[in-house]
N, C-alpha and C positions, 0 to 999 in steps of 0.2 A: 560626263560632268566631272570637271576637275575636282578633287578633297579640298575640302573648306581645312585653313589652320588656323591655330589661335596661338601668339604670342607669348611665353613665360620667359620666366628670369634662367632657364633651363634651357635655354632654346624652342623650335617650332615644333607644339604637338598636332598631330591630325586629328581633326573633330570628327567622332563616329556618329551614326544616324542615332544613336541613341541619346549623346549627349545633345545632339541640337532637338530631340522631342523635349528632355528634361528641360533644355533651356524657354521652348515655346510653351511646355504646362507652367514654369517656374513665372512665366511673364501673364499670367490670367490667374492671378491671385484675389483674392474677395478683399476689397479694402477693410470689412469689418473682420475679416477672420483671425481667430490667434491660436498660438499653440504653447503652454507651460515650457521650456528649453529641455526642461532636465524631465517630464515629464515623458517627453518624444525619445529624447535618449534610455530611459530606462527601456522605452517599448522595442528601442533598436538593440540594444544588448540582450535583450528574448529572442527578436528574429534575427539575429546575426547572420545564422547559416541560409536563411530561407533570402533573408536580401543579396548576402554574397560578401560580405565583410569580415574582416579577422578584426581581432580582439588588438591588434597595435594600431588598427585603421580606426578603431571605438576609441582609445586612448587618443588620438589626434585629434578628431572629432568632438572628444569633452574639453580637449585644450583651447580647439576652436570657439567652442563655446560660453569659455569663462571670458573670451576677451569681447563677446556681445553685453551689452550694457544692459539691458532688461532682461526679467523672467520670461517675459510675454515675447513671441516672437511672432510680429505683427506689423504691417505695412506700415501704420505710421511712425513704429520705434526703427524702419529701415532694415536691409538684412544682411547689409556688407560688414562685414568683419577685415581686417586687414593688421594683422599682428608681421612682424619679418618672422624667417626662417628660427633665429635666434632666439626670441620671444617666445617661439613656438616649442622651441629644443627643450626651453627652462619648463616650460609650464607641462613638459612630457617626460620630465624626470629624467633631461642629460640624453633624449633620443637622437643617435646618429642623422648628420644630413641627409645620408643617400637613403635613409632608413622611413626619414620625414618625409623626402618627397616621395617615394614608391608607395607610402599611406597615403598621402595627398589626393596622388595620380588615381587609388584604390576607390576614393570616398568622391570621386568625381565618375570614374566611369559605372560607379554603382548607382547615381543620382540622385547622392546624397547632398552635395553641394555645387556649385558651378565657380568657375573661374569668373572672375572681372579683371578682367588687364587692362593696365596703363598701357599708353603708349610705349612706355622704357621699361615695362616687365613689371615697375615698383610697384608696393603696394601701399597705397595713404589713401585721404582722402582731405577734398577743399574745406573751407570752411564758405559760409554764404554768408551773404550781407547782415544777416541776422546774429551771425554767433552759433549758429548752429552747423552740423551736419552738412555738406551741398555733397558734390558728385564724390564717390568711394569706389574706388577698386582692390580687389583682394576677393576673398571669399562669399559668394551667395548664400545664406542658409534658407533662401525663400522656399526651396523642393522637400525642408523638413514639416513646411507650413502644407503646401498642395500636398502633400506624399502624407500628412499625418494620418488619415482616415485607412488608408492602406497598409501603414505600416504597423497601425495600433489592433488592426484584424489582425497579421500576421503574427504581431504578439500574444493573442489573444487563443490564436489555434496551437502554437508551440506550448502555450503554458495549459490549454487541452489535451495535447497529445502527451507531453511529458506527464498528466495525471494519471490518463487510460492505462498509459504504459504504466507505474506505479501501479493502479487498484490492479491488475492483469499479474504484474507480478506477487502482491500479494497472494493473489486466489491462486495462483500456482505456488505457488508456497506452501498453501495449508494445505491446498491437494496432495501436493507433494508427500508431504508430513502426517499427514492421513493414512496414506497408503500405505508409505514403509512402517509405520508404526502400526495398522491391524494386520501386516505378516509379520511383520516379529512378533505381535502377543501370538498369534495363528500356532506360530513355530514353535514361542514357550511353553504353551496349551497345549503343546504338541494334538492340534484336534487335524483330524485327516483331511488330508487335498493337496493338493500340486503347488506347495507351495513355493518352497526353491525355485521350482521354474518360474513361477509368476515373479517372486523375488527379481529373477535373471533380465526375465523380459522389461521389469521394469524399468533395472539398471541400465537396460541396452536404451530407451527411451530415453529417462533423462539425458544419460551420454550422448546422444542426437544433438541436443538444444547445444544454440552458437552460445559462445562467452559473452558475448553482449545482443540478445536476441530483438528484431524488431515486432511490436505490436503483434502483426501478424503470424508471425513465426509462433508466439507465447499464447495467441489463441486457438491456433489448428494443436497446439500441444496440450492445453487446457481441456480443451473437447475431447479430444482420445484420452488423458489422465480421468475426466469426471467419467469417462464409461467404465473405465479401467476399474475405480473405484467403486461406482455401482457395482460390478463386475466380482470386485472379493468382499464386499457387504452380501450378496446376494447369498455367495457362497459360504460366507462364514455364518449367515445363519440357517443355510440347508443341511451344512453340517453340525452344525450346532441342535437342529433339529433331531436332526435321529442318529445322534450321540451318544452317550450313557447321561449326561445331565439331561434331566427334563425337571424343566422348571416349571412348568406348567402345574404340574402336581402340587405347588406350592398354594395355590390358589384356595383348594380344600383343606390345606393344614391345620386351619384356624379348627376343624369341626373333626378332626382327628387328636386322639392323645395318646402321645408318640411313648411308649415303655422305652426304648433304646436310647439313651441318650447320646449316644455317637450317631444317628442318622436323623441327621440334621439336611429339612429342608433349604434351598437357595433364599428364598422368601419367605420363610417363615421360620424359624429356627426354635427348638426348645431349649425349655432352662432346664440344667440342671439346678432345680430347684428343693427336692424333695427330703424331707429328713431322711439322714443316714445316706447320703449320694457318698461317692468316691468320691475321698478328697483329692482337688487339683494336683495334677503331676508337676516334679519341680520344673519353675518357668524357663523358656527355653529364649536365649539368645533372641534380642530385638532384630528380625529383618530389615533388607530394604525396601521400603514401601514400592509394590507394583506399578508399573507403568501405566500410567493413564489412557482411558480412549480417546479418541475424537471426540470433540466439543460437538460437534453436530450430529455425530452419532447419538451421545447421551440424551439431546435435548430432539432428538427425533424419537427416543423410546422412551423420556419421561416429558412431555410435551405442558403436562400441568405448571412446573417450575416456573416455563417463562413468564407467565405473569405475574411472579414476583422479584423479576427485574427491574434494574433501576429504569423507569420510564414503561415500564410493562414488557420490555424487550429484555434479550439474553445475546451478547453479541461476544465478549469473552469471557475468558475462566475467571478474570476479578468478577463478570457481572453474577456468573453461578454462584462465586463463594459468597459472593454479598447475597442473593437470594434463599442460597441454603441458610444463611442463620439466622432469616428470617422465620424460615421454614422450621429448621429444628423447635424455634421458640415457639410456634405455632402447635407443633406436633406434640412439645412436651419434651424435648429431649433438654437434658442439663445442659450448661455451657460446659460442665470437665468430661461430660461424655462426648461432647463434639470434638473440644480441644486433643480428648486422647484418642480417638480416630483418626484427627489429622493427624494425629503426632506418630500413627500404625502405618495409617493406609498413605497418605499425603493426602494434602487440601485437596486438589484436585477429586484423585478419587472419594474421597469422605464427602465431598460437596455433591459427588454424582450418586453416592448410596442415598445422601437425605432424597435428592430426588426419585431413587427410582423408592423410598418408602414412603413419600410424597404420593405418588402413580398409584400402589398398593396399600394405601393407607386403611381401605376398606376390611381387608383379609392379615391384618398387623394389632396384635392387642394392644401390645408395648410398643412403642416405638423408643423408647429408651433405651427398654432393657432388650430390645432386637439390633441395636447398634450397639450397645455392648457388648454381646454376642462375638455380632458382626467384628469387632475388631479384637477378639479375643481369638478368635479361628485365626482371622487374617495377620497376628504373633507369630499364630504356631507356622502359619503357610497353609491353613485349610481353607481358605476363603478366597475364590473368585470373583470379581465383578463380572469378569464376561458372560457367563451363562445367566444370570439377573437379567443385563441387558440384552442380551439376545433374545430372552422369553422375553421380555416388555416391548422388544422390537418385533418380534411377530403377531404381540397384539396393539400394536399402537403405528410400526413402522410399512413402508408401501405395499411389502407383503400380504398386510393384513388389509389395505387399504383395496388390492386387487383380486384380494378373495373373499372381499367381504359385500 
């Protein structure tokens, strides 16, 4: 079978099997159907890549389309367009000839559009006895009309996938963030275990992942990161277990009365209260407030907070601080005791103490004057949050949940 050609102002191109399928769906069009112009174009600048067009063959395409007369592109508004090269050049912001047709030739063998050729290459079109519109040749945009339903799917799974990817990469993000941040406190705690190495291994894992990773790639990394993570959770509170802090012992405070006033419980702390106590040592240089944990760490070992998040939920660190002082006002603590907490420990952590005295609010007489305390230690550098959260994480966290 000899190759079918079709006539342009360029000389004779050969028709490929695909342009004459476009041409035969483009010819069984629904007389009632329509489609928005700019509507269908938005949906084709989503699937660019998935149709097979470049971004100067989209630009040609929108020029094509300002010289269509209606919004609605619809059998009976016609679908021949026919502007010249020159017209076409202007409305594409000074685009080279050779530049315009090689986008032409692009947005035809993609089946975007079809040719209509005159017999002499030109492009016009007659007028009929009415005044109106009769025969046009130039450009078909009827395959934006058949091809809408396909093309608008296509848009529609791009702006899918570009989300997955987005939430994927956030959740490896805060994995990520998670992780290096309980071996650095691990490290500053200096509490014992392999930690450098875990450090190393993990460095060598991120370094794996491509500079621009796809879906896939960000989930098999994702899955090894969350065990990874499980992995030094597990371990920082088996060492944290049988450790020299044991916070467990805090539990009983309340019904002990402590003579020492330098052994101070994690959870329950004494005052020195008593006539004739040692007066305060001169105060020592403001620290900088410790590193925070994991947001999900906290709200895995003080699980009560969450429902005094905005909407009953806890999703970031603004949602904790807005529910800690809700909480503080609940428990009783002042606003200049919260204020000077944050201003010791940072928001963060001060948000995570009112919870975990939230959690133990039962075995806490004060909660005022147990975070005043609290951020009078944490001045001098005697105050830890982690071993708190550890003990609340092995009564409230999976630990407790698989031996309970």
């Amino acid at each position: 079978m000899e190759p079918q050609y079709v006539s342009t102002p360029f000389g004779r191109r050969s028709m490929t099997l695909g342009m004459l399928a476009n041409q035969e769906s483009a010819s069984k069009v629904d007389p009632d159907a329509s489609v928005d112009k700019w509507k269908i174009f938005r949906a084709l600048c989503e699937a660019k890549d998935r149709i097979g067009v470049s971004d100067r063959a989209l630009a040609v395409l929108n020029a094509l389309l300002t010289f269509y007369p209606k919004n609605e592109i619809a059998e009976v508004n016609g679908f021949v367009v026919f502007p010249s090269n020159a017209q076409l050049s202007l409305r594409t912001h000074g685009m080279a000839g050779t530049t315009l047709r090689r986008n032409l030739a692009m947005l035809v063998e993609a089946g975007l559009i079809i040719r209509r050729d005159s017999p002499n290459g030109k492009r016009f079109a007659r007028r009929n006895g009415e005044g109106g519109l009769g025969e046009a040749y130039g450009f078909s945009l009827a395959p934006l009309l058949t091809r809408a339903g396909e093309i608008e799917a296509q848009a529609a799974q791009v702006v899918a996938d570009r989300l997955e990817w987005k939430r994927l990469r956030e959740r490896l993000t805060l994995c990520r963030r998670d992780i290096a941040k309980l071996i650095e406190i691990a490290l500053e705690e200096e509490i014992a275990g392999e930690w450098t190495e875990m450090q190393k291994h993990f460095n060598l894992v991120i370094a794996s992942l491509p500079r621009r990773p796809s879906a896939a790639e960000m989930e098999n990394l994702l899955e090894d990161l969350e065990g990874f993570r499980a992995l030094v959770v597990k371990t920082l509170e088996t060492k944290t277990k049988t450790g020299k802090t044991d916070a467990n012992d805090s539990q009983n405070g309340r019904h002990i009365h402590n003579s020492n006033p330098h052994l101070v419980s994690e959870l329950e702390p004494s005052f020195e209260t008593k006539q004739g106590a040692k007066p305060a040592e001169e105060p020592q240089p403001r620290r900088e407030p410790p590193k925070s944990f994991p947001l999900a760490m906290v709200l895995q070992a003080c699980p009560e907070i969450v429902a005094y998040g905005p909407g009953g939920g806890i999703s970031s660190w603004r949602d904790l601080m807005s529910a800690a002082v809700i909480v503080r006002s609940t428990l009783g603590v002042s606003g200049s005791a919260y204020q000077e907490a944050c201003d010791v420990m940072g928001p963060e952590n001060a948000a995570s103490v009112i919870a975990c005295i939230l959690e133990r609010g039962g075995h806490i007489n004060s909660a005022g004057g147990y975070l005043r305390d609290l951020t009078r230690r944490a001045e001098r550098g005697e105050f830890s949050l982690g071993p708190m959260l550890m003990a609340l994480l092995r009564a409230n966290g999976p630990m407790a949940r698989n031996t309970g």
